[in-house]
VOPAGU-2260 file (C-alpha; in pm, 1 decimal, decimal comma):
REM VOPAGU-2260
SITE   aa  ch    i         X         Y         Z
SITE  UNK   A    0       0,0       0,0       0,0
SITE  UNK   A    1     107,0     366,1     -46,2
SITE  UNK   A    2      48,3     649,1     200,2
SITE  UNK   A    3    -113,7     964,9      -9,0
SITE  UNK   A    4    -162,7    1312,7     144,7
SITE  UNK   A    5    -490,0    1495,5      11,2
SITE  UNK   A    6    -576,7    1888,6      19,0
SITE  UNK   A    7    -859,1    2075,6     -77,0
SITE  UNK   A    8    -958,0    2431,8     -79,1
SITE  UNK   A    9   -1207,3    2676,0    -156,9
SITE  UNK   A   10   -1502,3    2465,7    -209,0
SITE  UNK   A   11   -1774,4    2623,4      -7,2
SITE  UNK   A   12   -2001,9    2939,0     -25,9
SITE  UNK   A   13   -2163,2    3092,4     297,6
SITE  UNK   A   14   -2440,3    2907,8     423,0
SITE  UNK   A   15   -2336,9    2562,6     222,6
SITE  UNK   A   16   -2152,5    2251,6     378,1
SITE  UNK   A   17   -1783,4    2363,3     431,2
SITE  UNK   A   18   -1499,0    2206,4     304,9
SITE  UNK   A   19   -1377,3    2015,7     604,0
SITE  UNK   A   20   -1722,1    1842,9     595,0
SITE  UNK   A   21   -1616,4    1757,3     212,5
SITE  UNK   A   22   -1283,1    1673,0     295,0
SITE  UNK   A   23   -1429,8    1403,4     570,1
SITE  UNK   A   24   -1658,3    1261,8     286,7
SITE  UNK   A   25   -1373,0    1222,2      70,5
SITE  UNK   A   26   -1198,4    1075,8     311,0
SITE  UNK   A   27   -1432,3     785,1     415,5
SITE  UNK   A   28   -1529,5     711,8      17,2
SITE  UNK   A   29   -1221,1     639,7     -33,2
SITE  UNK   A   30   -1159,4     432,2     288,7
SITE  UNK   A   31   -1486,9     263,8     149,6
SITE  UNK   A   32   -1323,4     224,6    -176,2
SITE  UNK   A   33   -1011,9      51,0     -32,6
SITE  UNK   A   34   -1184,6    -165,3     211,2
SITE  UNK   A   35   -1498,2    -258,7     -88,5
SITE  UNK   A   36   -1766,1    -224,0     236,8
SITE  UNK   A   37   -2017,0      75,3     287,4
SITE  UNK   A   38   -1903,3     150,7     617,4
SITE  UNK   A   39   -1584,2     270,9     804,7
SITE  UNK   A   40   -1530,8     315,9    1157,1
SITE  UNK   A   41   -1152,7     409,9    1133,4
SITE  UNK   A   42   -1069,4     801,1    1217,7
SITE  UNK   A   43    -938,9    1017,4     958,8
SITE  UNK   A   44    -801,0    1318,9    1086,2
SITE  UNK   A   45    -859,2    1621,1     832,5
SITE  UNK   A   46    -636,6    1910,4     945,1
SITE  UNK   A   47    -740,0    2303,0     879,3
SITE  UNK   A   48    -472,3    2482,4     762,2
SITE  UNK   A   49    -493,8    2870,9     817,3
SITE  UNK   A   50    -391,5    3074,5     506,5
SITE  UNK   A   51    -335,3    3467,3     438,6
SITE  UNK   A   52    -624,6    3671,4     487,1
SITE  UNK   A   53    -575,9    3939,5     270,2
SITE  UNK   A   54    -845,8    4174,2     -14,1
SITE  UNK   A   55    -667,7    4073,5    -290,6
SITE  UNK   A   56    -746,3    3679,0    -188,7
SITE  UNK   A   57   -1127,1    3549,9    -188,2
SITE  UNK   A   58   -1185,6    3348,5      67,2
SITE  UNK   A   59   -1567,3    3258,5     204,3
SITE  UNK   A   60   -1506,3    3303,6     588,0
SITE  UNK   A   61   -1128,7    3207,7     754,1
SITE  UNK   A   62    -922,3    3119,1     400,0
SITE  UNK   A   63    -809,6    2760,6     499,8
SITE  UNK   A   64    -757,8    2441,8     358,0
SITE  UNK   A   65    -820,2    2073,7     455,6
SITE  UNK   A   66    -607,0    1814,1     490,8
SITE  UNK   A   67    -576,6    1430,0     501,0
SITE  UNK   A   68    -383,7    1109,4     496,1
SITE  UNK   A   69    -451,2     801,8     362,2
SITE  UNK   A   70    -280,6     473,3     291,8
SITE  UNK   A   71    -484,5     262,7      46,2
SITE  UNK   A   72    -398,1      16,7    -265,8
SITE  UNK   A   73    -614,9     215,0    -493,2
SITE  UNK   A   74    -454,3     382,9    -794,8
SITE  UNK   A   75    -385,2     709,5    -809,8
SITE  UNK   A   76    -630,1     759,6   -1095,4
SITE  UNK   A   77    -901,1     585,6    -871,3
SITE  UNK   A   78    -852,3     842,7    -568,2
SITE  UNK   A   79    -808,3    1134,0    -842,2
SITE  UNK   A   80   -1155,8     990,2    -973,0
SITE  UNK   A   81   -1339,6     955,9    -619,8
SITE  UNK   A   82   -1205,1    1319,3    -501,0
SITE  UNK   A   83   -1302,2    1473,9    -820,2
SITE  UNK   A   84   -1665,6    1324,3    -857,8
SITE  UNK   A   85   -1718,1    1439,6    -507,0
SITE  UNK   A   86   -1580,0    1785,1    -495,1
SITE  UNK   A   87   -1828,1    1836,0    -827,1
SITE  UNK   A   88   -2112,3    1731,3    -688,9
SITE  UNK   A   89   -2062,5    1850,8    -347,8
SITE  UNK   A   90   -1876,9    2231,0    -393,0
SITE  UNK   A   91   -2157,6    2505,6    -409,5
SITE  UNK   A   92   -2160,1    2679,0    -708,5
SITE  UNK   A   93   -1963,8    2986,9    -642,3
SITE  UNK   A   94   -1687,2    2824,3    -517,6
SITE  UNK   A   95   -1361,2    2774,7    -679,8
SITE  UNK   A   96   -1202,7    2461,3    -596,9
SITE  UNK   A   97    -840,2    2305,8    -620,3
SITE  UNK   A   98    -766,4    1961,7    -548,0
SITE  UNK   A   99    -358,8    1824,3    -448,8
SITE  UNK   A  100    -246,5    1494,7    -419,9
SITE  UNK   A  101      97,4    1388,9    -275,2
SITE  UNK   A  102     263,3    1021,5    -376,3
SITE  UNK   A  103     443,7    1030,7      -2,0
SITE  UNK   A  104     661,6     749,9    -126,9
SITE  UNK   A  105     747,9     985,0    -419,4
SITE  UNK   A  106    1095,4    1170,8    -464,0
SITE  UNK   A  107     987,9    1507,1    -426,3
SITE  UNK   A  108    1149,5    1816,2    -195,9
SITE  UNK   A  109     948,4    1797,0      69,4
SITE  UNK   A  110    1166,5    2135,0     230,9
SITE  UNK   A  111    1021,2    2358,0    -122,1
SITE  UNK   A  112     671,6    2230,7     -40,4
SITE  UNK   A  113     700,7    2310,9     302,1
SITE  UNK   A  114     845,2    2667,7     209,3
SITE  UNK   A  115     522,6    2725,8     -15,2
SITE  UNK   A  116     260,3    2651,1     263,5
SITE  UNK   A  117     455,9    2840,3     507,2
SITE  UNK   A  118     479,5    3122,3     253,2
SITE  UNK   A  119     100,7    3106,9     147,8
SITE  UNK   A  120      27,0    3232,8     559,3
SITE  UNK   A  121     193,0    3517,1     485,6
SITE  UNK   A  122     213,8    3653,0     130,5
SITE  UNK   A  123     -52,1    3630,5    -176,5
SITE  UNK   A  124      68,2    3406,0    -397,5
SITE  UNK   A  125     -79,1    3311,7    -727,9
SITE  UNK   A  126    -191,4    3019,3    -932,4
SITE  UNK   A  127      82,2    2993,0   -1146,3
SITE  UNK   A  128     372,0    2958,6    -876,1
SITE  UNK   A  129     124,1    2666,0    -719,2
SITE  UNK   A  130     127,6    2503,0   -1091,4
SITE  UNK   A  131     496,1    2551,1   -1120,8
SITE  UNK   A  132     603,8    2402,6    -806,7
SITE  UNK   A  133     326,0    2133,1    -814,0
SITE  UNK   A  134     456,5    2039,8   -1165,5
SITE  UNK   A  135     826,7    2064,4   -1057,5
SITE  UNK   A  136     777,9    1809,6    -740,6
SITE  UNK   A  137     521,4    1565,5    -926,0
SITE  UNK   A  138     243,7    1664,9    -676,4
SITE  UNK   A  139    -111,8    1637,5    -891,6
SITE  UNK   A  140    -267,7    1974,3    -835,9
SITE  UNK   A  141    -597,5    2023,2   -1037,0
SITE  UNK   A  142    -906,0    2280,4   -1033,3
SITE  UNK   A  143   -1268,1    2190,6   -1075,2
SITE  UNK   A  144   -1449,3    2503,1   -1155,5
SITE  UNK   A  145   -1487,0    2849,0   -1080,8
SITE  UNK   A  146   -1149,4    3058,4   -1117,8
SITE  UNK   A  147    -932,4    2760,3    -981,3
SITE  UNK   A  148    -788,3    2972,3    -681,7
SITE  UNK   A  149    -857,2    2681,2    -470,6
SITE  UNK   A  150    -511,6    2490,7    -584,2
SITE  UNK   A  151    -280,5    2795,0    -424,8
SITE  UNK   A  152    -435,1    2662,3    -112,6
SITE  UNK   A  153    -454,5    2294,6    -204,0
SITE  UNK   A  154    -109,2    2273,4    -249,1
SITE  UNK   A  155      11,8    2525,1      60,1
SITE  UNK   A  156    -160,0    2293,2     270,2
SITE  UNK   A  157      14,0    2005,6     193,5
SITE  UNK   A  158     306,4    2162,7     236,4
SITE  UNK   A  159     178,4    2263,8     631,1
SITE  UNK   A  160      41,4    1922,0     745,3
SITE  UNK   A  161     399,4    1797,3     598,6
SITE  UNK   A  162     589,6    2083,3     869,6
SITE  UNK   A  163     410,7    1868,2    1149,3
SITE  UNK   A  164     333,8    2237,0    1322,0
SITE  UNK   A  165      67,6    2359,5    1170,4
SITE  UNK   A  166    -304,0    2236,0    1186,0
SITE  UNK   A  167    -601,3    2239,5    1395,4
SITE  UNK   A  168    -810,6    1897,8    1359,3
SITE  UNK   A  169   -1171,5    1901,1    1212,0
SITE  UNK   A  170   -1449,2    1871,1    1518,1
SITE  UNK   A  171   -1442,8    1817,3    1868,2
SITE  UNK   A  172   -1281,1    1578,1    2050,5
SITE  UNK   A  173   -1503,2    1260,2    2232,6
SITE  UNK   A  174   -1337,9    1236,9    2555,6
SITE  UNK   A  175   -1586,0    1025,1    2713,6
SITE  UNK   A  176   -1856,9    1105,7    2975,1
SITE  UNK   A  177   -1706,4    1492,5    2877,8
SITE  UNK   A  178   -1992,1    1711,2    2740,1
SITE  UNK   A  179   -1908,2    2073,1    2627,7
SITE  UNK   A  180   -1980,1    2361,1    2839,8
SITE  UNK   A  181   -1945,9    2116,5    3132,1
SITE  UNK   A  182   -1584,5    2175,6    3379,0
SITE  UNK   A  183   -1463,3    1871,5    3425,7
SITE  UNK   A  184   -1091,2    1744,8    3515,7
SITE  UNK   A  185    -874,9    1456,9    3358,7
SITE  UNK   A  186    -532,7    1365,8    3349,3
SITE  UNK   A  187    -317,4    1327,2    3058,2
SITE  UNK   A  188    -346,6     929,2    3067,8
SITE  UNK   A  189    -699,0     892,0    3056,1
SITE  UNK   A  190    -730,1    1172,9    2755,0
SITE  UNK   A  191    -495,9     956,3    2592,6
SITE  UNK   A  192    -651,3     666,4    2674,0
SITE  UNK   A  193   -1038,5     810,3    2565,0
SITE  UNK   A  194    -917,2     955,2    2246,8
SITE  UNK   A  195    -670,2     848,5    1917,5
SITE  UNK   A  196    -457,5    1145,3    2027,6
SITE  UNK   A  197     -90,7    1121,8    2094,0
SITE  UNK   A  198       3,7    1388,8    2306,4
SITE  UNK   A  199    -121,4    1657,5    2539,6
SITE  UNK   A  200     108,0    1919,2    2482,6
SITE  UNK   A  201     143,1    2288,5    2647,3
SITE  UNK   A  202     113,4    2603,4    2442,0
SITE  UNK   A  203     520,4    2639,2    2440,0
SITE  UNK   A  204     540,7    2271,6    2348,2
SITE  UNK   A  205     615,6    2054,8    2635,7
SITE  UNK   A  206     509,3    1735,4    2624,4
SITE  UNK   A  207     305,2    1698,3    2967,5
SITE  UNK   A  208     304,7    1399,8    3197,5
SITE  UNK   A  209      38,8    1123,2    3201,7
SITE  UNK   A  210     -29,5    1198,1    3580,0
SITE  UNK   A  211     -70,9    1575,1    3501,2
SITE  UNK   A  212    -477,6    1692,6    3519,8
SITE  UNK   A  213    -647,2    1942,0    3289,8
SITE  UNK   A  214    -922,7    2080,7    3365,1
SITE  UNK   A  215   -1138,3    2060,1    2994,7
SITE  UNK   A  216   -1414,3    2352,0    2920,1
SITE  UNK   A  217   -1593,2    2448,7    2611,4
SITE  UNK   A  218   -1504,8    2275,7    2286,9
SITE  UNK   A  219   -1221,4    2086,2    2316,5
SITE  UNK   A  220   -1007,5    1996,8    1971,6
SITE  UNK   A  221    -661,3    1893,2    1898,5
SITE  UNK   A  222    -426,8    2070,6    1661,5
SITE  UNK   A  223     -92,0    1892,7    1454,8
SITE  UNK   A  224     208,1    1973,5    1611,9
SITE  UNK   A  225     543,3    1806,0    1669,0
SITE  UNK   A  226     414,0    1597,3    1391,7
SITE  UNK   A  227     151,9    1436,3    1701,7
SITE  UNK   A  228    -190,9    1505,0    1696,5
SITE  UNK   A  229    -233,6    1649,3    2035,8
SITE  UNK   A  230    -443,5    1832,7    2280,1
SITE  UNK   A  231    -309,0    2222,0    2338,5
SITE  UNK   A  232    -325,5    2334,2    2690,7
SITE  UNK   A  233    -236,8    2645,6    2881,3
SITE  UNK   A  234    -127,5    2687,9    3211,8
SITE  UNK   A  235    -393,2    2865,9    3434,4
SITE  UNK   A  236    -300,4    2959,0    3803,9
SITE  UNK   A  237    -179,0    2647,0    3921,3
SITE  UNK   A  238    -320,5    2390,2    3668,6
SITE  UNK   A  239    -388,2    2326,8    3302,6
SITE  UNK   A  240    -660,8    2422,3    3102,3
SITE  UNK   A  241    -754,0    2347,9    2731,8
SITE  UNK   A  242    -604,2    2551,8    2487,2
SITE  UNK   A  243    -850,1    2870,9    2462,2
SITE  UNK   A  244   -1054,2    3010,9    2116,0
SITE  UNK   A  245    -831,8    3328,9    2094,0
SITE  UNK   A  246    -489,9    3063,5    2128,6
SITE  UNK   A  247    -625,8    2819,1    1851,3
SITE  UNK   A  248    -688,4    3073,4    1612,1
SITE  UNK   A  249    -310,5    3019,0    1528,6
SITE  UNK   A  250    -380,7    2670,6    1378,0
């Protein structure tokens, strides 16, 4: 099997499903795909990837992109196929959407793709340095309708899930008998233990102990760092608290 890394952008409108919704659909047809069944239980984490907010870029709401990992048999022609049927029946119709997809077992410079993403949160950059580099590494970078801005950010966030510090993950964490807007306190081993995550890390990126508590509030959501997925926390007085709204804004 080959791993594949998957990134799609600009796909929504306001008030239509948003594209980490697509991106999760995408993601389970093609685990369906690979596995031949109708369901799939296994957890796909689709990472948001925060890009320039700036006039001269449109952008629906927050101008990110969504991305995932896979390792499957299928061909590269049969994901291309699956991602593309989906993102044209399922993009609203203002959108402008651009589709990337990484070989991971391919020789390409992972350091200039990296550069791009982390350039793309800072600067405008246009559709024809996202064609050049894509062409120039061997990533497959297409559009599929629209003005095609969508592969700029297609292919910058490959290059951010690939840094392993950059990402918030879609939804909310299930940590058990934990419901949102109720305080309640666990330590690090039994987040770890309720959850697929692989770290609880603080804001300056210490790795905290299992016996360490946090005391969870509000949503609670992981973000890609350190190349873990991993819940963000803050010290507060003497303890730890989730990572706050204002502090994930970064990822």
């Amino acid at each position: 099997m080959k791993s594949w890394l998957i990134c799609i952008d600009d796909t929504d409108d306001i008030a239509t499903k948003g594209t980490g919704e697509i991106a999760e659909e995408i993601a389970n047809l093609l685990a369906q795909a690979h596995l031949k069944t109708k369901a799939n239980s296994d957890r796909c984490w689709v990472t948001r990837h925060q890009l320039f907010v700036h006039p001269d870029i449109p952008y629906t709401s927050h101008n990110s992109a969504m991305c995932f990992r896979i390792e499957t048999h299928l061909s590269v022609e049969t994901i291309k196929q699956i991602c593309v049927t989906h993102l044209l029946s399922e993009s609203a119709a203002a959108a402008d959407p651009g589709l990337a997809i990484l070989d991971m077992t391919s020789m390409y410079d992972i350091n200039a793709l990296i550069a791009f993403g982390q350039s793309a949160k800072v600067a405008v950059k246009t559709k024809q340095q996202a064609y050049e580099l894509a062409a120039e590494l061997g990533i497959d970078l297409t559009e599929h309708g629209g003005t095609g801005q969508g592969v700029i950010g297609a292919l910058a966030g490959l290059g951010l899930r690939l840094s392993g510090q950059d990402g918030r993950v879609k939804g909310q964490l299930d940590l058990g008998n934990y419901a949102a807007g109720v305080a309640a306190e666990l330590s690090v081993a039994d987040i770890l233990s309720m959850s697929s995550l692989q770290a609880v890390l603080s804001d300056n990126g210490d790795i905290l102990a299992i016996d360490e508590r946090v005391l969870l509030s509000g949503k609670v959501k992981a973000v890609y760092r350190q190349h873990m997925f991993a819940l963000l926390v803050s010290q507060h007085e003497s303890g730890w608290v989730n990572a706050s709204k204002q502090t994930l804004k970064a990822y």
